[in-house]
C-alpha positions in Angstrom: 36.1 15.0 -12.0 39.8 15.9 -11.4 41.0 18.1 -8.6 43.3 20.3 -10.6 40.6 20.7 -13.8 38.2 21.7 -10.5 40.5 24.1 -8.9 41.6 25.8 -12.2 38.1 27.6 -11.8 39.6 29.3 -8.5 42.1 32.1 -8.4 44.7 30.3 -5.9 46.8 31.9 -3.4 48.9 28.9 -2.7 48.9 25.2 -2.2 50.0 22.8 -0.1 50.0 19.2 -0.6 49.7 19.2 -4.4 48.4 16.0 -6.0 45.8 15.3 -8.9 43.4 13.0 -7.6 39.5 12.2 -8.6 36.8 13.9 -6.6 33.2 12.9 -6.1 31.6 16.2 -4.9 32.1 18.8 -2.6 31.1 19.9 1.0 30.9 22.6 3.1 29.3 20.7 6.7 31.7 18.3 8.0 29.1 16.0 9.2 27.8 15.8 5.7 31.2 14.9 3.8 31.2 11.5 1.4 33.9 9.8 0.9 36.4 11.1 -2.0 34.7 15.1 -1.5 36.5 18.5 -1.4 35.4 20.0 1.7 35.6 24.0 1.5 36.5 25.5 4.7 33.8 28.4 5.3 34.1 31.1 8.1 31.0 31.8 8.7 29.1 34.0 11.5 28.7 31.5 14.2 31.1 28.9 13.1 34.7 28.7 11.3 34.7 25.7 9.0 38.7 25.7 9.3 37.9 24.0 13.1 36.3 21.2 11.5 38.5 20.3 8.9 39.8 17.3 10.6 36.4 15.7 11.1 35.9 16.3 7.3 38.9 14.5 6.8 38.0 11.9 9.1 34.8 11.3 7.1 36.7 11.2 3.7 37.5 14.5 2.5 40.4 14.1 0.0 40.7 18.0 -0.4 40.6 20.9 1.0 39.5 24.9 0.1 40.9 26.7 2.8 41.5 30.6 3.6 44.2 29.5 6.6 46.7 26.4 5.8 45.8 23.7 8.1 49.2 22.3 9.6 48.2 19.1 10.9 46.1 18.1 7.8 48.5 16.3 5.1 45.5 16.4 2.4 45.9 18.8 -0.6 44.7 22.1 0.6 44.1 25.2 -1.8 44.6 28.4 -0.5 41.9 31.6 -1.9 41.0 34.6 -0.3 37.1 33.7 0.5 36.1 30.5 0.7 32.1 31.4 -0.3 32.8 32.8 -3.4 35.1 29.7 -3.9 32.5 27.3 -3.3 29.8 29.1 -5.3 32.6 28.7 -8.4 33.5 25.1 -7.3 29.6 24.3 -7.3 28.3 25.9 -10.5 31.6 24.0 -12.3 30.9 21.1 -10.9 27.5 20.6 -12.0 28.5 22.0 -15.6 27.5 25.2 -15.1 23.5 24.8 -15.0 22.0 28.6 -15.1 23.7 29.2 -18.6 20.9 26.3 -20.0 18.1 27.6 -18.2 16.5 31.0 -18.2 17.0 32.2 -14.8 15.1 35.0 -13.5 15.8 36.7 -10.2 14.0 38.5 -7.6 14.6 40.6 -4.6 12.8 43.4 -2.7 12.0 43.6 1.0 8.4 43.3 0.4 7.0 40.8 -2.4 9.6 38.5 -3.6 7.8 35.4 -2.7 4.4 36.9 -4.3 6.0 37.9 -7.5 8.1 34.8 -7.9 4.7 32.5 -7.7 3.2 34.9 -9.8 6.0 34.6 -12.2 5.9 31.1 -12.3 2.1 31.1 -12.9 2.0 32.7 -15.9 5.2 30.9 -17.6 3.9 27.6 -16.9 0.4 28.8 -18.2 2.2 29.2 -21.3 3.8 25.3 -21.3 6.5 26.0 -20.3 8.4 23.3 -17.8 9.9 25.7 -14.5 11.4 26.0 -11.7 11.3 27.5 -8.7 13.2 28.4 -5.5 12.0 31.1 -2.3 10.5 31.0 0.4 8.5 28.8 1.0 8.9 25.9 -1.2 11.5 24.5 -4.1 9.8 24.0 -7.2 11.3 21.8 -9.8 8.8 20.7 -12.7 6.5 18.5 -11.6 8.3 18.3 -7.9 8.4 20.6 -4.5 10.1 20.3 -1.4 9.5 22.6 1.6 12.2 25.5 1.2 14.9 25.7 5.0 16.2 29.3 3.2 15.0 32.1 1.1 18.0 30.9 -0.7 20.0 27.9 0.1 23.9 27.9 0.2 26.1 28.2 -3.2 26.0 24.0 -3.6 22.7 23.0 -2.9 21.6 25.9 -5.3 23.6 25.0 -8.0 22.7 21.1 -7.3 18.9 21.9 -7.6 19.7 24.0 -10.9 21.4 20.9 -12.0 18.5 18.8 -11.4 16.0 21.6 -13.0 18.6 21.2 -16.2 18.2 16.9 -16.1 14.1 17.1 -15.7 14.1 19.2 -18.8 13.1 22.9 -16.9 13.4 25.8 -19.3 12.4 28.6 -16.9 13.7 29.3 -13.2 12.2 31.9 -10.8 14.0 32.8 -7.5 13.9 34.9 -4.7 17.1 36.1 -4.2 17.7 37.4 -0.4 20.0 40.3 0.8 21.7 37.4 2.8 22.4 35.1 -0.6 23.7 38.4 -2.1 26.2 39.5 1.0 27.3 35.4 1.6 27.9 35.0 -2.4 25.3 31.8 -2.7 24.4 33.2 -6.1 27.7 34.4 -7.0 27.8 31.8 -10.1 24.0 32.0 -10.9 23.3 33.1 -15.0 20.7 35.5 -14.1 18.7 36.6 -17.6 16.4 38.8 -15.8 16.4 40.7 -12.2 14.0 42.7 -10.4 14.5 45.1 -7.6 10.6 46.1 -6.8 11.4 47.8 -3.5 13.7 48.7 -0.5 12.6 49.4 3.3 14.1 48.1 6.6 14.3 45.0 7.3 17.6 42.4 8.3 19.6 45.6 9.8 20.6 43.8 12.2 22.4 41.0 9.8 24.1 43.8 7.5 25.3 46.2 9.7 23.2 49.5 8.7 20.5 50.0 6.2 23.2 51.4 3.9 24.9 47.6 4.0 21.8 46.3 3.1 20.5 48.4 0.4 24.4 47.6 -0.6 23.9 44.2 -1.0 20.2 44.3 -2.4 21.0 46.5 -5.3 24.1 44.0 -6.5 21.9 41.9 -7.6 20.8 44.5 -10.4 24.4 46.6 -10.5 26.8 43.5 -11.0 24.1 42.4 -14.2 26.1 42.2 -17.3 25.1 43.9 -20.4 23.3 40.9 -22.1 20.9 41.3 -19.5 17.6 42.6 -18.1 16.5 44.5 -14.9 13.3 45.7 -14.5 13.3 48.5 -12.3 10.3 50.1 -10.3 10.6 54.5 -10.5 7.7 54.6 -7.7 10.6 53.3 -5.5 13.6 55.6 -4.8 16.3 52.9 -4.0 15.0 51.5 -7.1 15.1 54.3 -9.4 18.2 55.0 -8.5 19.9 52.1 -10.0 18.5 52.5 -13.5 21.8 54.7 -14.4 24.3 52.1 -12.4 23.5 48.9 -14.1 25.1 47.2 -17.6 21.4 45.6 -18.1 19.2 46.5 -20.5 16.7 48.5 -18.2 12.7 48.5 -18.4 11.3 50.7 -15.4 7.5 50.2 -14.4 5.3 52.9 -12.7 2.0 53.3 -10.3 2.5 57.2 -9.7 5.2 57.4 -11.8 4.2 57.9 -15.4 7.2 58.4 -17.0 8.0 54.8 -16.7 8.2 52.4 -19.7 5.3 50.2 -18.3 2.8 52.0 -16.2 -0.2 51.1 -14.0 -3.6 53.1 -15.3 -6.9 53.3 -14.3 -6.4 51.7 -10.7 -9.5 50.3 -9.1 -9.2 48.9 -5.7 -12.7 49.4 -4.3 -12.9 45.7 -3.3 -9.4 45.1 -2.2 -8.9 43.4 -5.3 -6.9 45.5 -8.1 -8.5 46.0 -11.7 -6.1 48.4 -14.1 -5.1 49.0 -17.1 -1.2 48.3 -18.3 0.0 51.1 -21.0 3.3 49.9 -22.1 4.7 53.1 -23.8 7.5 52.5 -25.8 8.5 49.6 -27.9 10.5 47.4 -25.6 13.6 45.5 -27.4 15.5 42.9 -25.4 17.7 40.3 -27.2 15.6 37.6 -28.5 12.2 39.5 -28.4 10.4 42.9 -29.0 7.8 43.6 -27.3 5.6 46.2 -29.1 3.5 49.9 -27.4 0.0 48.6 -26.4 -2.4 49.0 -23.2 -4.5 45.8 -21.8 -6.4 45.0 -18.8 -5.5 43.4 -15.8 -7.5 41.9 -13.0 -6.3 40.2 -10.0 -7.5 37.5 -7.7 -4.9 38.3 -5.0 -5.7 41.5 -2.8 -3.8 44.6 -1.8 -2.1 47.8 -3.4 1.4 45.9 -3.6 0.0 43.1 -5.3 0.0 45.4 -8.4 3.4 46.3 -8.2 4.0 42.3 -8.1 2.3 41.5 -10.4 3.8 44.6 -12.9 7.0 42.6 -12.5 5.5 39.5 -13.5 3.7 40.6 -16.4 7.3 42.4 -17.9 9.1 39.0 -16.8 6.3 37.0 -18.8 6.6 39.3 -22.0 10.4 38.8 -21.7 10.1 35.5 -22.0 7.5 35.4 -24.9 4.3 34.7 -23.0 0.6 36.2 -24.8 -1.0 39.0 -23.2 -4.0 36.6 -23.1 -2.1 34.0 -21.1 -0.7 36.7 -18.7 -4.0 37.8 -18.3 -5.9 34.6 -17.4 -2.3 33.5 -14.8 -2.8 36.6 -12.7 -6.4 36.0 -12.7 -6.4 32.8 -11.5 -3.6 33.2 -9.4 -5.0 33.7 -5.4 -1.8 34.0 -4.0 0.7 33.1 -2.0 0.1 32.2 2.2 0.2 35.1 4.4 0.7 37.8 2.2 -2.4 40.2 2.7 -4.4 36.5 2.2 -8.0 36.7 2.6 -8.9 33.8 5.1 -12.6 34.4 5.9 -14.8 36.3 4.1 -18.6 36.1 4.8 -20.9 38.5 7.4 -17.0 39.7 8.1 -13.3 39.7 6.9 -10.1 38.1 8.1 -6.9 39.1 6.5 -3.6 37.3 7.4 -0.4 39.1 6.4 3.4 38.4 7.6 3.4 42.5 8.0 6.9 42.2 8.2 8.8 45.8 8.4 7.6 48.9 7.9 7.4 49.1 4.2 5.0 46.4 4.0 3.2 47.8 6.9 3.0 51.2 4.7 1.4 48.9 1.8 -1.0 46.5 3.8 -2.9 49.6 5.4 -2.5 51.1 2.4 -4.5 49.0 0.9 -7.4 48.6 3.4 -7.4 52.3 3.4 -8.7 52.0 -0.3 -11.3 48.8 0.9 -14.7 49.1 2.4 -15.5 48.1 6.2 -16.7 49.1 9.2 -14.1 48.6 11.6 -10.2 46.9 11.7 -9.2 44.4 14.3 -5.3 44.8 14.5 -4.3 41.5 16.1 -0.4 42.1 15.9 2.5 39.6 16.7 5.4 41.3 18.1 8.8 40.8 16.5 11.3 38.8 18.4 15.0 39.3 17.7 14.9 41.8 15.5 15.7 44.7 17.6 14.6 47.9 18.4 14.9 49.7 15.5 12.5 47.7 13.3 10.3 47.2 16.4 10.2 51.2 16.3 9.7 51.4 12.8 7.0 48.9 12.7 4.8 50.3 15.7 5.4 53.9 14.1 4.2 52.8 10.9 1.1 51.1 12.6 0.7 54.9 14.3 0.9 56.8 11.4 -2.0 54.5 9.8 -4.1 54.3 13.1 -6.4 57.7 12.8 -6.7 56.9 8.7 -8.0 54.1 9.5 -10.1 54.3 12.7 -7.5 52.3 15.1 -7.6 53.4 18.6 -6.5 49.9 19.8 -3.9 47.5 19.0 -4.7 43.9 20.0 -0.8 43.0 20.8 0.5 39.4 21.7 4.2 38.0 22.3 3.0 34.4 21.1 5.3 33.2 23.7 3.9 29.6 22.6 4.5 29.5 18.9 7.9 31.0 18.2 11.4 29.5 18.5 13.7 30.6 21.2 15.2 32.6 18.3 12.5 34.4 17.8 11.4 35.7 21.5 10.2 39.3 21.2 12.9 40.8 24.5 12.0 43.3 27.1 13.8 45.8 25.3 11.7 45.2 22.0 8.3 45.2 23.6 9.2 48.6 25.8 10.0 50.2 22.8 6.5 48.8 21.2 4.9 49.8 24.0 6.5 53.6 24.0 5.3 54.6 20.2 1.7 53.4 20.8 1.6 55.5 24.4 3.2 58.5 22.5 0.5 57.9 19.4 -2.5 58.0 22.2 -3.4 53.8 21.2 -4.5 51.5 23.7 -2.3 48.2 24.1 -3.9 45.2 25.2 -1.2 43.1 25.5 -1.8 39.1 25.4 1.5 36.5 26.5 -0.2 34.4 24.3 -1.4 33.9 20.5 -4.9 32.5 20.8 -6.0 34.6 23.8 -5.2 37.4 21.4 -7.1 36.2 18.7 -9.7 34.9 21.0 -10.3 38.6 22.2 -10.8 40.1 18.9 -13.2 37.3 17.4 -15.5 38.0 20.4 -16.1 41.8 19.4 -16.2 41.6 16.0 -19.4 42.7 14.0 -20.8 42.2 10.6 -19.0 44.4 7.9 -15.3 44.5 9.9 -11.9 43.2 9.5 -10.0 41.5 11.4 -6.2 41.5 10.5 -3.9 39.3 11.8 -0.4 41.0 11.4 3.1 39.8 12.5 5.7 37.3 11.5 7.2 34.3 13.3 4.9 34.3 15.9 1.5 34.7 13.6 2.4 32.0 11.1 -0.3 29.5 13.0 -2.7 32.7 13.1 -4.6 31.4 10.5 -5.5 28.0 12.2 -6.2 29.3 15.4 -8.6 31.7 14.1 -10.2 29.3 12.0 -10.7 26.7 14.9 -12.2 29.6 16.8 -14.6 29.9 13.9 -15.5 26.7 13.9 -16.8 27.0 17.6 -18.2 30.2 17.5 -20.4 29.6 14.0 -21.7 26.0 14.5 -23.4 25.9 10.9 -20.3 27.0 9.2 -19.6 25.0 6.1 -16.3 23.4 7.7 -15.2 22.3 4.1 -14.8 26.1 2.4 -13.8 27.6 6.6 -10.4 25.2 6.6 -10.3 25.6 2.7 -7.0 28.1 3.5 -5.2 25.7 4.9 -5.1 23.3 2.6 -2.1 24.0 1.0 -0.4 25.9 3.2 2.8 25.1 4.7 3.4 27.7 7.9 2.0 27.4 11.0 -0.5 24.2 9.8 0.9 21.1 11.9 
């Protein structure tokens, strides 16, 4: 490709250098650069891409985006006002502007995104339909995965995986999009044909400033959709709700407790932890290439948990929208058992173990919730600490544990630090296990506190009793819950079928080497 075609995507502030030469691809890690690439010079949080524009050089850079001229460097250099949203432009022309072949659906919320992508892509390729997806935990295109390194990687390798979708002949693509992508402009050349903002609590403060930022950068997702486009909107939410009026898209709003909604939840049966309802859709519902007409049929789900409905209400509007059979829908989400550590059942015999990332305090809210509505006799809380995420969500999380505690029969909180299974990044501080400590005091629950993951685990396996549950809560440092407790298992039932016990971790990707 040229330079100057390339750059002509770019609002330029000035150049330096000037020169039409043939590129090969573009850059934004020095150490990565190929010989003949534009390397874009990215400020970013830790580092400032301008620094290492000489080793980009080196390494045979014939081009540079810059936001600061680079005096030493006699290279063509393109001067723009942020270098991100330049290379999200740079990246989406260079590989020919994938998202406009496929039909790109996108994702956020605090709670559920990877849950309702899987589900998403479930039922569309139920239907035969060749997808893709991207999130969390693994990138999906047709036939081929790859473990995921970000919710959602950086502007070129996005668009170069969208590319790829386009050349194995993928249709449909379903992505999480994070608050981070949003605010850092990774998908600021993505096609989205559908969005979905489900929810909104805190979570990432500490990366965006104040809540405020965050819900800032969530909602652009469905505020900066252009009017050939669809957002599904949830009214039981009020950050969601309240973007219905301040988007261009086409919007269809769906509803638990809110029965106004265009496609509402009826009939709700959770008895079992495992969600049979009824959807009413109560209008006709137009979009561009498809109508889809008033009607009511049943749901039930193989994944557990209140919030697994809302998930799967997204998925079931995104698999109309895109011309999949009621039928189909209903047989995916049947089928479907979920996605690792979100409210996943791990053992289930004389006794329960539940494994959930219980991230913030919104999807605290929903996973006690949702045992609130199951049957037992007793909970186990086995919870892993946040590291490095402050005291504020540490706050929020313990008071969201203490406002479920007496609903639920908790008077103790089997607490760890899993000083053994987190990264140094992730190492819950003084500061965060004080404040931790403070709620629970001030709520009248009993800490016993554990430095380390198994000896946590350990101590709740040893009391429990036919007809209880034991949840294993936390992020980070509970991703290799699973396995430990299993292993336990294993020891403490000698005739347990090993087969169906390790049957969980088959598949699973966190905390399993």
């Amino acid at each position: 490709m040229e330079l100057t075609n390339l750059m002509n995507q770019l609002s330029i502030i000035d150049v330096k250098n000037a020169k039409n030469i043939n590129i090969t691809g573009l850059a934004y890690n020095s150490r990565k650069v190929e010989e003949g690439q534009v390397f874009v010079c990215i400020k970013g949080f830790k580092a400032d891409g301008h620094k290492f524009a000489g080793q980009a050089v080196e390494n045979g850079a014939v081009a540079l985006v810059v936001e600061d001229f680079i005096d030493a460097l006699e290279v063509p250099q393109y001067k723009v006002e942020d270098a991100r949203k330049a290379l999200a432009a740079l990246a989406s022309a260079y590989y020919g502007h994938p998202t406009r072949k496929l039909k790109t659906i996108g994702i956020t919320a605090t709670n559920g995104k990877t849950s309702t992508s899987f589900m998403t892509n479930a039922i569309l390729e139920n239907h035969g339909l060749k997808t893709g997806l991207m999130g969390t935990v693994v990138v999906k295109i047709g036939d081929y995965a790859e473990p995921s390194e970000l919710t959602t990687p950086e502007s070129l390798d996005l668009q170069r995986f969208y590319a790829k979708m386009v050349d194995e002949g993928v249709t449909h693509a379903t992505m999480e999009v994070s608050s981070s992508a949003l605010e850092l402009n990774r998908v600021g050349c993505v096609d989205f044909d559908i969005v979905t903002l489900n929810n909104i609590s805190r979570e990432h403060i500490d990366l965006h400033s104040s809540f405020e930022k965050y819900f800032e950068h969530k909602s652009s997702l469905i505020r900066d959709a252009g009017a050939d486009k669809i957002a599904i909107l949830n009214l039981d939410d009020a950050y969601s709700a309240s973007l219905v009026n301040k988007t261009k898209a086409s919007v269809i709003t769906i509803g638990i407790e809110e029965q106004s909604a265009d496609v509402i939840c009826k009939d709700l049966d959770l008895s079992t932890g495992r969600a049979k309802f009824t959807v009413e859709i109560q209008r006709d519902l137009v979009a561009e290439d498809v109508v889809i007409p008033r009607q009511q049929f049943s749901i039930e789900l193989s994944t557990p948990g209140y919030h697994s409905v809302y998930n799967s209400m997204v998925s079931i509007v995104a698999g109309l929208l895109c011309g999949v059979p009621v039928k189909t829908i209903q047989k995916s989400l049947f089928e479907f058992v979920g996605v690792e550590r979100r409210f996943e059942i791990i053992f289930e015999d004389d006794f329960k173990i539940i494994d959930d990332h219980f991230a913030n305090s919104g999807n605290i809210d929903i996973t006690l919730g949702t045992l609130e509505k199951m049957d037992f006799n007793r909970i186990s809380l086995v919870y892993a600490i946040r590291g490095d995420r402050g005291v504020i969500v540490n706050r929020e999380n313990a008071e969201a544990i203490a406002k479920w505690a007496p609903r639920l029969g908790i008077d103790e909180v089997i607490a760890t630090l899993s000083r053994s299974h987190v990264t140094q990044k992730d190492v819950v501080s003084d500061q965060e296990l004080a404040v931790f400590k403070e709620v629970m005091d001030e709520a009248g629950i009993t800490v016993r506190l554990y430095e380390e993951l198994p000896e946590a685990i350990s101590s709740s396996l040893r009391e429990v009793s036919e007809g209880d549950l034991v949840l294993l809560g936390g992020c980070q440092g509970m991703d290799y819950g699973a396995k430990i407790a299993l292993e336990q298992l294993e020891t403490i039932l000698p005739d347990v079928d090993k087969k169906k016990l390790y049957q969980p971790l088959e598949k699973r990707v966190a905390g399993n080497s």
